[in-house]
MDTraj code that builds the backbone (N, CA, C; nanometers):
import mdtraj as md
import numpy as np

residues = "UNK UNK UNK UNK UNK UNK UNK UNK UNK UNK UNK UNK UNK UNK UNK UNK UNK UNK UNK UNK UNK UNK UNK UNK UNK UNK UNK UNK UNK UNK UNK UNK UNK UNK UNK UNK UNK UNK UNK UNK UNK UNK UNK UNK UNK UNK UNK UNK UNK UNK UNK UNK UNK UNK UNK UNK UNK UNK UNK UNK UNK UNK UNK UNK UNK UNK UNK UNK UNK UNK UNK UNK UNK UNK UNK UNK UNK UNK UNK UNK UNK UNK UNK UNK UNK UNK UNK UNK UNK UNK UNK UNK UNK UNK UNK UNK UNK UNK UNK UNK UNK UNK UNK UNK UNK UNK UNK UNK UNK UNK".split()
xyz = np.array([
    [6.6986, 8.4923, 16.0954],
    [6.7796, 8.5561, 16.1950],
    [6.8098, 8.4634, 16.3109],
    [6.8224, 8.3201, 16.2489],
    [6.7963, 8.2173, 16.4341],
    [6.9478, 8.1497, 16.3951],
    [7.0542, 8.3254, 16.3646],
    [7.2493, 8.2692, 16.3968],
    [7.2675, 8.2593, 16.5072],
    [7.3527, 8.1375, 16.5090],
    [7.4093, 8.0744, 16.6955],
    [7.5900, 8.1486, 16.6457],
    [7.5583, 8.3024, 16.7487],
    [7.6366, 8.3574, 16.7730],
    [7.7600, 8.3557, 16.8684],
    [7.7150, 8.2503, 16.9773],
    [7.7665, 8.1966, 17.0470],
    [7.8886, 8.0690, 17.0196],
    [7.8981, 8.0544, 16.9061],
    [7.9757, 7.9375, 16.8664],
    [8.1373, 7.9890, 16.8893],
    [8.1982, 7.9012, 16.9942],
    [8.3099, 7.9078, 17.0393],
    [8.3545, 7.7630, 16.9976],
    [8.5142, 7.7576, 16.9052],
    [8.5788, 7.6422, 16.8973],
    [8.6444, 7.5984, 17.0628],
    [8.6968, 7.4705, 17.0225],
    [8.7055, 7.3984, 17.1577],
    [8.8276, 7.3506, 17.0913],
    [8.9403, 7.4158, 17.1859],
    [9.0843, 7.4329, 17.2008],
    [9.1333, 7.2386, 17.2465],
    [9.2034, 7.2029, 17.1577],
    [9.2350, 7.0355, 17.1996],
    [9.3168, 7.0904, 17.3530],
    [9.2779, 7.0361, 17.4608],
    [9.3366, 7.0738, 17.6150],
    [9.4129, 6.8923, 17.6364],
    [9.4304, 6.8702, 17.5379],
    [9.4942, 6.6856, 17.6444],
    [9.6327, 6.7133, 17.5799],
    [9.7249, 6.6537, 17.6356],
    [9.8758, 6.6544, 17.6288],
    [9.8857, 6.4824, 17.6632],
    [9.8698, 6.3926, 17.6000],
    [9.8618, 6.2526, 17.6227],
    [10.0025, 6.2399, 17.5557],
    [9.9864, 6.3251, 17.3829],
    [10.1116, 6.2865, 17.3247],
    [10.2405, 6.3607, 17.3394],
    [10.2465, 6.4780, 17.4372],
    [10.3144, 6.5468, 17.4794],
    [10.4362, 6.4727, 17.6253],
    [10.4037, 6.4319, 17.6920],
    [10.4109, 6.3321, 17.8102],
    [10.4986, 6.2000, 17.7164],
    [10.3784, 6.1807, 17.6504],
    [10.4714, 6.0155, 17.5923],
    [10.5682, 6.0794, 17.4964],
    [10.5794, 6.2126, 17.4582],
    [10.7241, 6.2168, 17.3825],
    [10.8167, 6.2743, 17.4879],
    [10.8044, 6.3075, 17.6043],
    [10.8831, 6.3144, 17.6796],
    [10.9453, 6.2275, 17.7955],
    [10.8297, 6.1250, 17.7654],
    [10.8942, 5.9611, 17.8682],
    [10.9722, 5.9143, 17.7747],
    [10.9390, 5.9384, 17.6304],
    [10.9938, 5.8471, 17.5422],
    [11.1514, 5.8872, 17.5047],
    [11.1624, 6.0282, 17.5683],
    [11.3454, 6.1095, 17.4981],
    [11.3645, 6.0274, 17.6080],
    [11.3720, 6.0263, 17.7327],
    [11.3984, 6.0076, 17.8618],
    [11.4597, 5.8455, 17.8600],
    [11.3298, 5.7490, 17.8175],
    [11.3939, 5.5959, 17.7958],
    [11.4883, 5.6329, 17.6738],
    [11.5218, 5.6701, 17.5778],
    [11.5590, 5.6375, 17.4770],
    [11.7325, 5.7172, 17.5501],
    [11.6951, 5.8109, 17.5557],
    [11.8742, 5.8758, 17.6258],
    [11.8842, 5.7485, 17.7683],
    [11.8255, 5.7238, 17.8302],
    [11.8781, 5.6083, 17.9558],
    [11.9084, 5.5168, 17.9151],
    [11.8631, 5.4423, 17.7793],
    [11.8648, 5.3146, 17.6789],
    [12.0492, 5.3664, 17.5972],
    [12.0352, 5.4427, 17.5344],
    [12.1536, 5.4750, 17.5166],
    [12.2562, 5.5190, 17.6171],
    [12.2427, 5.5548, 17.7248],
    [12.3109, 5.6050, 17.8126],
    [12.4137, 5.4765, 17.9009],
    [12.3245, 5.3701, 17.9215],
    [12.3246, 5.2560, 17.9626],
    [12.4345, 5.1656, 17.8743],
    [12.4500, 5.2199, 17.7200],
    [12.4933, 5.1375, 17.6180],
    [12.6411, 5.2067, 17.6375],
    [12.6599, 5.2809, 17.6781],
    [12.8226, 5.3845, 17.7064],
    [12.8409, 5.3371, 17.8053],
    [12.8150, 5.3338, 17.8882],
    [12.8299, 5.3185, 18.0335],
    [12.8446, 5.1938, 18.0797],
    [12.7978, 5.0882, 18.0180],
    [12.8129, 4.9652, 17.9665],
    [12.9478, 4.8706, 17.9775],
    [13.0142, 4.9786, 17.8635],
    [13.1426, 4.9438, 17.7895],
    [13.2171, 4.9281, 17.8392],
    [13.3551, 4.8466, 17.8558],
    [13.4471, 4.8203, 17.9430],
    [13.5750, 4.9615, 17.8770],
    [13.6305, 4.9695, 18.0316],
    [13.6883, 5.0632, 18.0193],
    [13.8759, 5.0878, 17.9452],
    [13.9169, 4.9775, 17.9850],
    [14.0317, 4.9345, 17.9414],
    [13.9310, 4.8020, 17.7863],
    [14.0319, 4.7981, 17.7009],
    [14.0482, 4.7091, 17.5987],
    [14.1875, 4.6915, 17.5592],
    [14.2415, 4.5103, 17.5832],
    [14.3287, 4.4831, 17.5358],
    [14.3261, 4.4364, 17.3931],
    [14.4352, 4.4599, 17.3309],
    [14.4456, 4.4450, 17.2023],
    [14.3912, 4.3282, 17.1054],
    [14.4563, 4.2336, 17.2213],
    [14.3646, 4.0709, 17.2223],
    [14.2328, 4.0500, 17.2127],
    [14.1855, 4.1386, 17.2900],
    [14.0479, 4.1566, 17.2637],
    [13.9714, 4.1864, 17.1749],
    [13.8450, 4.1855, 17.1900],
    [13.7237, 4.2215, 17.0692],
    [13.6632, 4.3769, 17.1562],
    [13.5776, 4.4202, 17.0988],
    [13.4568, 4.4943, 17.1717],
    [13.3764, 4.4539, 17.1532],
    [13.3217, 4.3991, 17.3050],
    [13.2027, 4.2933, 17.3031],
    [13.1035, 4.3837, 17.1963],
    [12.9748, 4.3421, 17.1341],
    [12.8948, 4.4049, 17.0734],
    [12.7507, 4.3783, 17.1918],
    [12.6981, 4.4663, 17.1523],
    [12.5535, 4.4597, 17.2422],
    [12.4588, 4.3913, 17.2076],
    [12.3878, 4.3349, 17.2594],
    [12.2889, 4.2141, 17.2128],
    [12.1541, 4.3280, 17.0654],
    [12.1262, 4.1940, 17.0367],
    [12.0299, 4.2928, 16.8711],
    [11.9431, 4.3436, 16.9186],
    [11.8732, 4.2717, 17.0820],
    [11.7251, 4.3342, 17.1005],
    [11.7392, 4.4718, 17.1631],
    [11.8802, 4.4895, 17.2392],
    [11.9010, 4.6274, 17.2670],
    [11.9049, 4.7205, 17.1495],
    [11.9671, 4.7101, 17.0652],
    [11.9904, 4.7576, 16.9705],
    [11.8297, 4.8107, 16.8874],
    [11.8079, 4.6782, 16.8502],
    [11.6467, 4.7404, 16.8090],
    [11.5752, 4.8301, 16.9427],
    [11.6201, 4.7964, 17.0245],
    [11.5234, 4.9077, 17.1338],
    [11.5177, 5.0563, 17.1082],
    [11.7055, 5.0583, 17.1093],
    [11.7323, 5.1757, 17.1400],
    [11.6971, 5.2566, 16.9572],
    [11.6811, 5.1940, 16.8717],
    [11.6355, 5.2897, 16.7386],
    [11.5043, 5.2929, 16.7884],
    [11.4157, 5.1594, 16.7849],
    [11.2590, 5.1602, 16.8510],
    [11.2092, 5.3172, 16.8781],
    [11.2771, 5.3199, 17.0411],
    [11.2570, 5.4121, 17.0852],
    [11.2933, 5.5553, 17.0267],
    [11.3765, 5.5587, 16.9965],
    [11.4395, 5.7182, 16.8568],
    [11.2922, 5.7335, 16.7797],
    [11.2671, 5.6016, 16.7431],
    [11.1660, 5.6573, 16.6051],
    [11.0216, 5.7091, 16.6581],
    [10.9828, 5.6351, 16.7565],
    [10.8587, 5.5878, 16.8454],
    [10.8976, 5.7878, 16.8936],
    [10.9827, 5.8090, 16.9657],
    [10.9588, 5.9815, 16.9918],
    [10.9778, 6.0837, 16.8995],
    [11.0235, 6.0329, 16.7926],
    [10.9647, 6.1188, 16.6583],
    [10.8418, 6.1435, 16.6449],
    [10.8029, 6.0485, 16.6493],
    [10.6504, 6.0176, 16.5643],
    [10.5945, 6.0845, 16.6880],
    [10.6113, 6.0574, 16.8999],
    [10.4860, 6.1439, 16.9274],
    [10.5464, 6.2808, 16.9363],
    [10.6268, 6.3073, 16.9118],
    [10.6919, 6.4972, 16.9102],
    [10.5953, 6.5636, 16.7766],
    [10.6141, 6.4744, 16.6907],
    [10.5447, 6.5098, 16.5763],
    [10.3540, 6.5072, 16.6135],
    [10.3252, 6.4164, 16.6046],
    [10.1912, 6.3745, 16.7129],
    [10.1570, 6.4705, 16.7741],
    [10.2715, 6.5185, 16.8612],
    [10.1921, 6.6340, 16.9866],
    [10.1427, 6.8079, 16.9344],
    [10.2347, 6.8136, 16.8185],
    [10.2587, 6.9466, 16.7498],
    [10.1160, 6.9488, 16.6046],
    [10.0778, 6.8056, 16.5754],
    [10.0172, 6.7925, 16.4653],
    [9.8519, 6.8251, 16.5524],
    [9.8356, 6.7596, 16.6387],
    [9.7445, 6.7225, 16.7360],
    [9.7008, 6.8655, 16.8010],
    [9.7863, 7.0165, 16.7674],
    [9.7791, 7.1058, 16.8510],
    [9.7524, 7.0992, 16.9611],
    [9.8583, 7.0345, 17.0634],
    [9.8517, 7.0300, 17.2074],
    [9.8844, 7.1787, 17.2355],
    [9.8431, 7.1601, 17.3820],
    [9.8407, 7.3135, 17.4182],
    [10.0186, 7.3420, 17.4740],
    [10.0711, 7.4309, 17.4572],
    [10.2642, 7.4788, 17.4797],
    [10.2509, 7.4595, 17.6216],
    [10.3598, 7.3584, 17.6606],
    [10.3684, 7.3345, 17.7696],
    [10.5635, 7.2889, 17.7698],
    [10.6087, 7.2903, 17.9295],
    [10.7200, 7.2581, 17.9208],
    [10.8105, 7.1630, 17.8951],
    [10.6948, 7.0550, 17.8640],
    [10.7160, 6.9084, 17.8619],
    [10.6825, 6.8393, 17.6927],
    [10.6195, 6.9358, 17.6606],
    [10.6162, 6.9381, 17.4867],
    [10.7302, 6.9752, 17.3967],
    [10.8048, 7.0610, 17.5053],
    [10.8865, 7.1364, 17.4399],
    [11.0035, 7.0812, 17.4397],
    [11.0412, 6.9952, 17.5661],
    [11.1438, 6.9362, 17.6549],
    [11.1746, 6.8215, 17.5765],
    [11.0924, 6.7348, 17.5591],
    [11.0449, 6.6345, 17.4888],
    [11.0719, 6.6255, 17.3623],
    [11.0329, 6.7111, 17.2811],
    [11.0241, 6.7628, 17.0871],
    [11.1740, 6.7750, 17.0751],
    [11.2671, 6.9026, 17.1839],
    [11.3921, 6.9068, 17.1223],
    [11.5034, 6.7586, 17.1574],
    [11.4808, 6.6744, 17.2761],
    [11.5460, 6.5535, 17.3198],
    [11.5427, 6.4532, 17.2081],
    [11.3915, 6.4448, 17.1093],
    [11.3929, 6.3791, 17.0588],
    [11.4366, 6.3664, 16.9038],
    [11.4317, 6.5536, 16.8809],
    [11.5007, 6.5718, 16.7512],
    [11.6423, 6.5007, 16.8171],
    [11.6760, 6.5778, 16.9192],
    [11.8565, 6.6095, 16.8661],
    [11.8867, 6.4364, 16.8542],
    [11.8157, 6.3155, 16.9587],
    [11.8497, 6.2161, 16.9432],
    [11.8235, 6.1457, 16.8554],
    [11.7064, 6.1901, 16.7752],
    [11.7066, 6.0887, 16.6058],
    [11.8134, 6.1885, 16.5336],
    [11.8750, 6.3071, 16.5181],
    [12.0061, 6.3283, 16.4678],
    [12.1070, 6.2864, 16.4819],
    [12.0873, 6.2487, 16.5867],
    [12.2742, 6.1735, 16.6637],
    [12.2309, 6.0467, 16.5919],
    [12.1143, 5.9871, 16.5913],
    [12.1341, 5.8328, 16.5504],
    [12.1322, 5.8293, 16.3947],
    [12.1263, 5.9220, 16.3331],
    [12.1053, 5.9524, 16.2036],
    [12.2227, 5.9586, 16.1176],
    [12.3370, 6.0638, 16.2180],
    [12.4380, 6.1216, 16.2041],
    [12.5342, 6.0030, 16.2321],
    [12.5376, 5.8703, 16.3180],
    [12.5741, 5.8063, 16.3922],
    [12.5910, 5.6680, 16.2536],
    [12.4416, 5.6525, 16.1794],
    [12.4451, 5.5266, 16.0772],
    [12.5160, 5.6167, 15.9789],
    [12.4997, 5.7331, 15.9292],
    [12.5895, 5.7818, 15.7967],
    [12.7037, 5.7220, 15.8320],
    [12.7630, 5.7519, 15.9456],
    [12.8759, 5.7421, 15.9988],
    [12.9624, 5.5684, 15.9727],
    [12.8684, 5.4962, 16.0194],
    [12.9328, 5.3811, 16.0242],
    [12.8686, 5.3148, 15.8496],
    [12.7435, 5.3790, 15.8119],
    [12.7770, 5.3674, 15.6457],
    [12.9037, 5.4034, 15.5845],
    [12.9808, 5.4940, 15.5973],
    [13.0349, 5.5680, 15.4790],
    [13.2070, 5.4705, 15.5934],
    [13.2189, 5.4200, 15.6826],
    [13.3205, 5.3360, 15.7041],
    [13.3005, 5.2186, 15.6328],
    [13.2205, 5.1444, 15.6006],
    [13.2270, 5.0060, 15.5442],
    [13.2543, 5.0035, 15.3993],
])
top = md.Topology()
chain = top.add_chain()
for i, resn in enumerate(residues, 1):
    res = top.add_residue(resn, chain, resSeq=i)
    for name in ("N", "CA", "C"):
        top.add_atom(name, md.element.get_by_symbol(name[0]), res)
traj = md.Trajectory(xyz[None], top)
């Protein structure tokens, strides 16, 4: 009869990966945001469109994939529902869709 009745589970309380998927939508939309905003506004015909250097480029997927993985992270990890889990999870879906939606895109042109 010596049951430990008292046994209460212990709720994961840290949001470490919650935070970093929401710094991470945040750089990744300013990283892209930066790449529009960028662009010159007039283009003469003569012209090219400059292209953006590769390391931006790798950044800005970098970062897409890097807030997948902690959106996913924060939800796998059972962080506790907070506004910044939530904020975070949908910024980072919709932006690995746009970049998703974005390579089909320039696949199915070439």
């Amino acid at each position: 009869m010596n049951e430990i009745l008292d046994h209460i589970e212990k709720k994961n309380q840290k949001r470490t990966f919650s935070k970093l998927s929401l710094i991470n939508a945040l750089i990744s939309l300013g990283l892209f945001g930066s790449l529009l905003f960028d662009s010159p506004e007039t283009i003469e015909a003569s012209e090219s469109v400059p292209a953006p250097s590769m390391t931006f480029m790798t950044a800005i997927i970098l970062f897409g994939l890097l807030g997948v993985v902690m959106t996913v992270l924060s939800f796998v990890k059972k962080e506790p529902d907070n506004w910044y889990k939530w904020l975070g999870g949908i910024l980072n879906i919709l932006y690995f869709l746009f970049l998703v939606v974005t390579a089909i895109s320039v696949a199915m042109e070439t």
